[in-house]
C-alpha positions, -999 to 999 in steps of 0.1 A, spaced: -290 68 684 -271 37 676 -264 16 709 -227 1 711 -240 -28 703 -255 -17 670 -223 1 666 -203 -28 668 -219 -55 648 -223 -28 613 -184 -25 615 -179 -62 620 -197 -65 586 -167 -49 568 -154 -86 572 -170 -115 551 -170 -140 580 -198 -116 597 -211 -108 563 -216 -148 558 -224 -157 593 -254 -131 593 -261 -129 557 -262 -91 552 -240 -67 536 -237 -24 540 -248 -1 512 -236 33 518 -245 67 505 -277 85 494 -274 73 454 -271 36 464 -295 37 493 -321 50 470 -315 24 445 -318 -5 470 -346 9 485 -368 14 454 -357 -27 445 -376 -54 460 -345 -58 486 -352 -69 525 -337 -41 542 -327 -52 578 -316 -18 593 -318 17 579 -292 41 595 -296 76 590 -297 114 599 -326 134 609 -322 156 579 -318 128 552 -351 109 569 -370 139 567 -362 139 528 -368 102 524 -398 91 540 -413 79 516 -386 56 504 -383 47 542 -422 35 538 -415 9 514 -396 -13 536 -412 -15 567 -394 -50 579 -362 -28 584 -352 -11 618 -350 27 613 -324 38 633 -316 83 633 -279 89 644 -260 122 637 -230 129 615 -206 118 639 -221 83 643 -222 73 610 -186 85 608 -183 56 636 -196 30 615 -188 40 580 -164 24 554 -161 58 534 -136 85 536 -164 105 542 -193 96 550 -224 100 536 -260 107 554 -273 70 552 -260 35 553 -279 3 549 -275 -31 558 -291 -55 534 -301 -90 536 -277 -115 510 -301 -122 483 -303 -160 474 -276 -175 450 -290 -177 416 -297 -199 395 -266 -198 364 -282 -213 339 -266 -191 302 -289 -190 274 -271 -174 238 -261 -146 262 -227 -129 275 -209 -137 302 -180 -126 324 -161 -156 339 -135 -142 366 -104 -159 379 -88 -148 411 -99 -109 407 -86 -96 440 -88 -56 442 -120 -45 454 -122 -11 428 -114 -37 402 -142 -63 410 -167 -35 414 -156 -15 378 -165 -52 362 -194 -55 377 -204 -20 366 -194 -25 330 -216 -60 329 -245 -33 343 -235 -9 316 -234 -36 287 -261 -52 296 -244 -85 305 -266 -106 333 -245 -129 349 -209 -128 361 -188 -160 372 -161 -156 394 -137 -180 412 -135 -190 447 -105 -169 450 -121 -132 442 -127 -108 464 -165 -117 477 -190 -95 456 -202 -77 487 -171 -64 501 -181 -31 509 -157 -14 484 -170 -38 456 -203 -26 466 -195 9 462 -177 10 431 -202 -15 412 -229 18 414 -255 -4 421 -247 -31 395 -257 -55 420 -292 -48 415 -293 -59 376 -262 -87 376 -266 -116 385 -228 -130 405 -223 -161 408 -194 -185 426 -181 -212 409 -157 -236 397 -145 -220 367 -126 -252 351 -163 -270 354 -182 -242 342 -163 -234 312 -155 -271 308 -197 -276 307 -207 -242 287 -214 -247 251 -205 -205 245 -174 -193 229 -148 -183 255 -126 -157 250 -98 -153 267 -82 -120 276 -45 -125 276 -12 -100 267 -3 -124 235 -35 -133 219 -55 -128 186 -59 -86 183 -92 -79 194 -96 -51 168 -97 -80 146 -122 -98 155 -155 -102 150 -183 -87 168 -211 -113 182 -239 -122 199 -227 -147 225 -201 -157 248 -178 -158 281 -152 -134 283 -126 -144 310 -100 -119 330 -77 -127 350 -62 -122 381 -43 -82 381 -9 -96 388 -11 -133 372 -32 -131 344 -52 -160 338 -40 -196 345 -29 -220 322 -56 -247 329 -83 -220 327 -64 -206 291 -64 -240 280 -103 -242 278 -104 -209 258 -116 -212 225 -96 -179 215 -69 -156 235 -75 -120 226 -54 -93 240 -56 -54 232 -23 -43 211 -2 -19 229 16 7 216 31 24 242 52 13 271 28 1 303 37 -35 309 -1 -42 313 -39 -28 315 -61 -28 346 -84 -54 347 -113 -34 350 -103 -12 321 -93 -44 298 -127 -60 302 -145 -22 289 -125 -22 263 -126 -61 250 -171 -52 259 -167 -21 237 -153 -41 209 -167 -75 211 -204 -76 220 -227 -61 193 -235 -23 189 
């Protein structure tokens, strides 16, 4: 069983100042647990039930640097993020910062992306398109929020996310940048091609001027009926679907 102690320091890691100060982050739910532990991950505690253990073992083998700790259904309701709670929760070691160096590649630059479901979606979608690096400002939502975790569907593992100072980065990159904005060029006309930064805005403010300015197109999806704008998430599926090559 989990000691209060234990108890207490995987909830504190819902917040990012614990998540910073000792550089680990939670992975909940038998999907995700398997993915990180078939990875080359440092897994620092594994927190089960008996039943899900007695399934896993040898998943559990793989990592034998992490604590293996067997609680019952009701403890990992005590420590869980989820609305219900799955048999298994991790808590991973932050891998190192990587390295953003863009070859003739795509990439997702990010300003100010503040919902959790919305960071995680565009995360997934770079997984799903095969895009390897996303950029995002100092003012997202940190990567490994919990919720971001859970709805990038283990995007984590194959994307590389970086922080940055957008202005400098795009300022620097030698890429096309796109821009996704609510009055620019119709995306269904343009061009599909091989390289690029796409950048989304914040949900509420769109992107900033300064960062627009740098853009070498705007691109918005034409709307047709009456919503006064598109999800973030969903805007940057659709501009992927349309842009990058088939």
């Amino acid at each position: 069983m989990l000691t209060n102690a234990q108890n207490k320091y995987i909830r504190s890691l819902s917040q990012q100042k614990f998540r910073n100060e000792y550089k680990v982050f939670i992975v909940e739910g038998e999907k995700l647990a398997a993915e990180w532990l078939i990875s080359d991950s440092r897994i620092q505690m594994i927190v089960a039930t008996e039943e899900w253990v007695g399934h896993n073992t040898a998943l559990i083998s793989q990592h034998s640097e992490a604590q293996l700790c067997v609680t019952t259904d009701s403890g990992l309701d005590a420590i869980s993020g989820l609305q219900t709670p799955n048999k298994v929760l991790l808590v991973v070691e932050l891998p190192a910062e990587p390295v953003l160096n863009l070859g003739n590649e795509w990439c997702l630059a990010l300003e100010d992306i503040q919902d959790p479901g919305n960071m995680g979606t565009i995360i997934r979608i770079a997984d799903w398109f095969g895009i390897g690096h996303v950029v995002c400002s100092s003012g997202c939502v940190n990567v490994f929020n919990p919720k971001v975790v859970q709805s990038a569907m283990g995007g984590h593992l194959r994307v590389k996310l970086h922080e940055a100072d957008l202005n400098s980065f795009l300022s620097s990159s030698p890429l096309v940048k796109y821009a996704a904005t609510l009055h620019g060029e119709n995306i269904y006309h343009c061009e599909r091609t091989a390289s690029g930064i796409l950048i989304i805005g914040n949900e509420s403010k769109g992107i900033s001027a300064q960062i627009a300015g740098l853009a070498d197109k705007q691109i918005t999806i034409p709307r047709r009926g009456g919503a006064e704008s598109l999800n973030a998430g969903i805007s940057a599926g659709i501009i992927c679907a349309l842009l990058l090559p088939c």
